[in-house]
N, C-alpha and C positions, 0 to 999 in steps of 0.2 A: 504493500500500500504506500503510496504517496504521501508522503508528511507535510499539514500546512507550513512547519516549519523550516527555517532555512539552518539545516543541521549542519551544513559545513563551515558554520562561523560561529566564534562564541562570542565575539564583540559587537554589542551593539550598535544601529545606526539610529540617529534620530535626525531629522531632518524638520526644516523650516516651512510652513505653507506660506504662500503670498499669490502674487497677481500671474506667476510661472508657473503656481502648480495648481491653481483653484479648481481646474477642469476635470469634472470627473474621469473623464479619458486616462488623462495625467497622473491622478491620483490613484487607480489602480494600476499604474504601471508602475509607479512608487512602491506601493504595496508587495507588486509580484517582484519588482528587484531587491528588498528587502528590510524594507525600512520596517521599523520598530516599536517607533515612537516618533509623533507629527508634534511639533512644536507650532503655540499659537501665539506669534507677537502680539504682546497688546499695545507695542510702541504705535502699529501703525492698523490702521481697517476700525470699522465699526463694531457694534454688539453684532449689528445682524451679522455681517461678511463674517464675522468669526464664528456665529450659529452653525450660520450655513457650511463650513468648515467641518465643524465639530458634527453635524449630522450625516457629513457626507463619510468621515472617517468612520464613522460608528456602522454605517451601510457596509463597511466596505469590512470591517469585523466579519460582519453576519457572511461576508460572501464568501471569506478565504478561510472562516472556522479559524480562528483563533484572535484574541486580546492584541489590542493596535491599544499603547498606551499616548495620552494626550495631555501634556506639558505648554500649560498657558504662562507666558515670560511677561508680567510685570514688568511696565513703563521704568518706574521708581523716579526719584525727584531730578530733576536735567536742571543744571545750573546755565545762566547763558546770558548772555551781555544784553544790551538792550539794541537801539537800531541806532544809523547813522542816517545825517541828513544828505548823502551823497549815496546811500547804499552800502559804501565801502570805503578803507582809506587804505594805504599802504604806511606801515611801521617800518623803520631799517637802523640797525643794531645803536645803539647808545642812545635814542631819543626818549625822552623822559614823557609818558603818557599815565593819565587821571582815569581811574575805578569811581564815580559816583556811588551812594546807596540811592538816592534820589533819583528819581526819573528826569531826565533832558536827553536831549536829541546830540549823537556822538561828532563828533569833528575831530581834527586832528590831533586835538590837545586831552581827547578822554571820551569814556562814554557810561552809559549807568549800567552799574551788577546792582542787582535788584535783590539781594541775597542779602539778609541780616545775619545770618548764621555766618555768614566769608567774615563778615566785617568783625562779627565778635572776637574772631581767633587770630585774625592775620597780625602778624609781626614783621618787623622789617627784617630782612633776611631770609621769606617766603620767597618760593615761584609759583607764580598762576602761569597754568596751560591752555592757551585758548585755542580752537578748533584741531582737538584729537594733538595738540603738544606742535603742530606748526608755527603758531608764534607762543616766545617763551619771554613770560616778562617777572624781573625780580623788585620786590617791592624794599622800596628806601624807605619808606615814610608811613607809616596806617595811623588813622583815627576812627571812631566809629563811624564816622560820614563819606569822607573820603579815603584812597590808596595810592600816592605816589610810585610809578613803578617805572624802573628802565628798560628799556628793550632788550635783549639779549639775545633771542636772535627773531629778527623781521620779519614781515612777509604781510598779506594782504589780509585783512581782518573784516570780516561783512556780519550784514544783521546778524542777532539773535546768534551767532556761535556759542557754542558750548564751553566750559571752564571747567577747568580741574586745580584742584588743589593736593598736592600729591604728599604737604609734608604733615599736615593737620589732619586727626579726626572732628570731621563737624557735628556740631551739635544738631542735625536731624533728620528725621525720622526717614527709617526705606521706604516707609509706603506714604503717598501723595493721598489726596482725597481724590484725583482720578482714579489712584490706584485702587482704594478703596469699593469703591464703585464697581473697578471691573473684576475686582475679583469678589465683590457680592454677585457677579452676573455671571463670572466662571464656575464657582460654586454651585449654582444654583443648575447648570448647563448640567454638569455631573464631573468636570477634568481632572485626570487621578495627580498631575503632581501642578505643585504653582512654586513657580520659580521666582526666587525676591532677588530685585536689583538694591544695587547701592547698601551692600552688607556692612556693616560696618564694625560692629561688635555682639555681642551674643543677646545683648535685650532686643536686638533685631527680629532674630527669629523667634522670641518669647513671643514678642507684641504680633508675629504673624499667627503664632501656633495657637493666641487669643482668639483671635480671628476664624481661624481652619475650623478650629476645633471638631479636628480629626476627619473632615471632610473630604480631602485629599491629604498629600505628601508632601513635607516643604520642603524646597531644594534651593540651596545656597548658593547663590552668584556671587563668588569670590575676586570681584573685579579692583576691589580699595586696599592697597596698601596696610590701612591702618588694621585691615582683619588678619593680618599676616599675622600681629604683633598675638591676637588671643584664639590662633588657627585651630586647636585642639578642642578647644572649650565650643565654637562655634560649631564646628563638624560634628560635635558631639549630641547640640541637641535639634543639629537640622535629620533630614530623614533620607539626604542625599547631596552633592555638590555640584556645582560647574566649575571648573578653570576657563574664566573668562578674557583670553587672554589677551585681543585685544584693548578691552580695558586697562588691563593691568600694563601693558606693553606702553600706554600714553603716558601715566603716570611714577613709571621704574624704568630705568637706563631697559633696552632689549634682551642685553647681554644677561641681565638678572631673571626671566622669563623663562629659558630652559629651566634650571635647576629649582624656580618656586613650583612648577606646572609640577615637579618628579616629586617634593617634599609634600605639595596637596593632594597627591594620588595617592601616594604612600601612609599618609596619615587616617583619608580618605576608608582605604583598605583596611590599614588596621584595626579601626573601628567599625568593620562592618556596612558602611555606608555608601553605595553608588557615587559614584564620582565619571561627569560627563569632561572631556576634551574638547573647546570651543574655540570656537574663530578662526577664521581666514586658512580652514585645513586645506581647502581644495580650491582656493577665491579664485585663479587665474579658470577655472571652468566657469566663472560667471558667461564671459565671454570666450572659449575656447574648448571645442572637446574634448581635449587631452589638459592632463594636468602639469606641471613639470616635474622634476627627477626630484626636487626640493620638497613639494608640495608632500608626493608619495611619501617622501623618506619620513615628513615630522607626521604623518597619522602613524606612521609604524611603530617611531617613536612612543606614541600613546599608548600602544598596541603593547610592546612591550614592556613599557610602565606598571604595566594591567590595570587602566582603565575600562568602566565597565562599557562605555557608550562613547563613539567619535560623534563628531556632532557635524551638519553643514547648514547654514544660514542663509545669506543671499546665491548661493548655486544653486539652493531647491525654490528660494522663494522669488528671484527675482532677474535669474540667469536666465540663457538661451538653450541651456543644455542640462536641468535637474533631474532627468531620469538618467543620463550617463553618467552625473557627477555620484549618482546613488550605486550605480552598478561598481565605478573605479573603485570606490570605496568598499562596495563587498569584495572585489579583487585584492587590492593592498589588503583585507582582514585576513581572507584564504592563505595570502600568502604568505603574511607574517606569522599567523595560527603552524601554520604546515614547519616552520622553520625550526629546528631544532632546540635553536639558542633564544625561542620565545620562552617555552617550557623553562628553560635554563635559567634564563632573566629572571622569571615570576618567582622563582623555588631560591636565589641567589641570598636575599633575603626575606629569610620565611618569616609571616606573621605568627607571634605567638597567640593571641586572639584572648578571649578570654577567660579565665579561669574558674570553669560552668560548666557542668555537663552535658549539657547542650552543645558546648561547641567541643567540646572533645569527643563527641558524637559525629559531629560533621567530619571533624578531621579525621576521624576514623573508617567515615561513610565513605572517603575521598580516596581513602589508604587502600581499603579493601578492594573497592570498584579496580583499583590500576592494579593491584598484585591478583585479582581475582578475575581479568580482562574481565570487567561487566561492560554491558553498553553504553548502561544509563543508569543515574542515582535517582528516584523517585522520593520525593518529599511530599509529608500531609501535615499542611499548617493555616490554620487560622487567619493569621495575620501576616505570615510572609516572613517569619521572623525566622524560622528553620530551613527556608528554601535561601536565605539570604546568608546564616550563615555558612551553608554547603558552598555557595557561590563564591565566598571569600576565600575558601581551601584552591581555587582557583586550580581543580584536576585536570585530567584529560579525557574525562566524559562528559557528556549533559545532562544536565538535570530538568528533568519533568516535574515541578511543582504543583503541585494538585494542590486547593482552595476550594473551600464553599462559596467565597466573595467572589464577583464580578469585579468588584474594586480593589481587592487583593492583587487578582490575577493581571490585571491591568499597569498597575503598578511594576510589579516584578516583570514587564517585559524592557527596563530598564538594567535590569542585574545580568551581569557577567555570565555567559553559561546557563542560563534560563531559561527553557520553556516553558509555560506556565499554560494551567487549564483550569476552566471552572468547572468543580462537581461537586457531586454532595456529599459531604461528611462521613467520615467510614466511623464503623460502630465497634468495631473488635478486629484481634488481630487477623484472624482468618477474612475480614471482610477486605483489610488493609493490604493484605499479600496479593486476595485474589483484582482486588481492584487496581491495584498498581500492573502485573501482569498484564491485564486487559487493555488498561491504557497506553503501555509501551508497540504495544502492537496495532491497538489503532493507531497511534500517533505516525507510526512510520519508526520508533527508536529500536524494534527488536523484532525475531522471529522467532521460532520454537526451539528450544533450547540452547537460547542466550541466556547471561547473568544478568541481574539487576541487584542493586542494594536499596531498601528501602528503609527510608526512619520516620518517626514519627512523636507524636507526646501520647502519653496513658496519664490519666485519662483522656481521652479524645475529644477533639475539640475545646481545649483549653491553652490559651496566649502561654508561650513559655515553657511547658513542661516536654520537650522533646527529650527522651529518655528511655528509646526504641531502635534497635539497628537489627535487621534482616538481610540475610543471603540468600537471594531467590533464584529459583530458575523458572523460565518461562516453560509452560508446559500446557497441553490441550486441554487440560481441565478449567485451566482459566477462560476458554472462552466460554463461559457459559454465563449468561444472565446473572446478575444480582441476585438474590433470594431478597 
């Protein structure tokens, strides 16, 4: 039998909807080359365009039998100048230029940041980045009204650009009252994870998880500096991460971006938690079918990192070419997966995880599957919490995750190594054996007498208590109906 899943990758794809992929056409050609997970910008499109989005993914669930998870990405607060009365001025290096807080029309001599929160903090001996780090100006002089600052390096500065402040944590909030809004409208759609911009420190994701409250999955956009500084503690109580690295890449020298990307995956992993690889992996397919040797090389990068998900943005949302930018990308995963020195890497340093039966369970589910060639580890859990941490033992099988939740299963097509199904709840262990049996051979993972490992919690259906490891073999008894 044919498997809805795409079994010859264990790395994740999630990909961007926009005005490139809207079409249904399109979006099942996504689907069939292998995406994962559909991210919904809420930077740009309406409620409805992103309804319409979210209904057409959820169709396309029903067509190909299986969990299409849906990652709505929060605006979060855009800092950004005010307007000039020419449109635009050109800056060139030592020219001494004015930050208003006050609103006035910009000219050569300054223009208004409209941000009380900049003005609080800034100090002389700051640099503001305006438009993505193209001009870079250092501030001489701050009061709470005004900012004295010299050019450092020029270039042409128009309306409304955007600002970064790269040395300061500011005082506020990641979610905007747009923000709010849209993700009262995300929630209510059903979207299994909501990703928060402008993370800053860990009462970030507090004041989201207020918010969720457990509705979906919160997933930490690691794009500010200042979250570097309490990376553990954040990762700890979000439910997933991005390396966002563009961001980070405006506000930190370039050269500093390899080695945070490899500390936030790592960390990432340790604890259990999905961790996505973002920005500009494949950007040169916005325009062009092939990617370059560069491009390949840092998704593989990720790949070997063990990240659980690469991610592409404007090549699926706004290219000429998001079905082939989705295919390269399942090639670079095949090929890095296939490579020897992938396994090598992940295993180079192992996670010791945590000290819980639970997961000394997984790692043993992980151990046995490779010394016992099984096909596949099957996991029965609740909340995703036992199929997640099999996924973190990062083996050399797949796991089939079996849930009672729709929202479970949805979620976990995010995780390393995951197949994930929705079924009902098993009652005892015999129903647990023959029900995982059954499932590996629908799904496409085995045929009659293959190995599987299956774990699970006693009592069943209960958050937390996995504290069950079997050695099965697939055998004709299992197909037989449920009792």
């Amino acid at each position: 039998m044919k498997s809805p899943f795409k079994l010859d990758r264990r790395t994740k794809i999630v990909a961007t909807l926009g005005p490139a992929s809207n079409d249904e056409t399109v979006l099942r050609k996504l689907v069939e080359a292998g995406v994962n997970v559909f991210r919904l910008n809420f930077s740009h499109g309406s409620h409805e365009d992103q309804r319409a989005r979210f209904n057409l993914i959820r169709s396309m669930e029903v067509e190909f039998d299986r969990p299409i998870g849906i990652l709505m990405d929060l605006q979060g607060p855009k800092l950004r100048i005010g307007t000039f009365a020419e449109g635009k001025i050109t800056l060139n290096k030592g020219d001494t230029f004015n930050l208003y807080l006050e609103k006035r029309v910009g000219d050569q001599e300054g223009v208004s940041l409209p941000h009380k929160e900049i003005f609080d903090v800034l100090e002389a001996g700051h640099e503001l980045l305006v438009d993505d780090g193209k001009v870079r100006l250092q501030v001489t002089q701050a009061t709470p009204l005004v900012a004295v600052t010299t050019v450092v390096v020029g270039g042409v500065i128009s309306d409304r650009k955007g600002v970064n402040v790269p040395d300061k944590q500011l005082p506020i909030s990641a979610l905007t009252e747009k923000d709010r809004a849209d993700l009262a409208f995300g929630l209510e759609l059903g979207v299994d994870w909501v990703a928060l911009s402008f993370v800053q420190r860990p009462e970030d994701i507090i004041e989201a998880r207020n918010l969720v409250t457990g509705r979906a999955g919160i997933l930490a956009k690691l794009e500010k500096p200042s979250a570097l500084d309490q990376l553990h503690r954040i990762i700890e109580l979000a439910d997933a991460v991005m390396v966002a690295r563009g961001d980070l890449g405006v506000e930190l020298p370039p050269e500093r971006v390899p080695a945070i990307q490899k500390r936030i995956v790592e960390t990432a992993r340790s604890l259990g938690r999905p961790v996505i690889v973002a920005t500009q992996m494949l950007e040169s397919m916005i325009n062009s079918p092939v990617p370059t040797r560069a491009e390949a090389s840092d998704v593989a990068t990720a790949i070997y990192d063990g990240a659980d998900a690469v991610m592409l943005s404007a090549e699926t949302a706004a290219g000429q070419y998001p079905i082939e930018a989705v295919e390269v990308m399942g090639r670079i995963i095949i090929e890095t997966e296939r490579d020897v020195r992938s396994n090598h890497a992940l295993k180079t340093y192992p996670l010791e995880g945590e000290p819980t039966d639970a997961d000394a369970i997984a790692r043993a589910a992980s151990d046995i599957a490779t010394a016992r060639r099984c096909v596949a580890i099957v996991t029965f859990s609740s909340t995703g919490s036992t199929t997640l941490r099999a996924a973190r033992a990062r083996g050399l099988v797949p796991i089939l995750g079996s849930t009672p939740s729709h929202h479970v299963a949805r979620k976990l097509t995010l995780a390393w190594g995951v197949y994930a199904v929705q079924t009902r709840d098993v009652v005892s262990l015999s129903d647990m054996v023959g029900k995982a049996a059954r499932m590996v051979q629908r799904k496409g993972f085995a045929v009659l007498g293959d190995r599987i490992v299956v774990t699970a919690g006693v009592p069943f259906g209960q958050p937390g208590s996995t504290n069950v490891i079997r050695l099965v073999e697939v055998t004709k008894e299992y197909d037989k109906p449920s009792a």
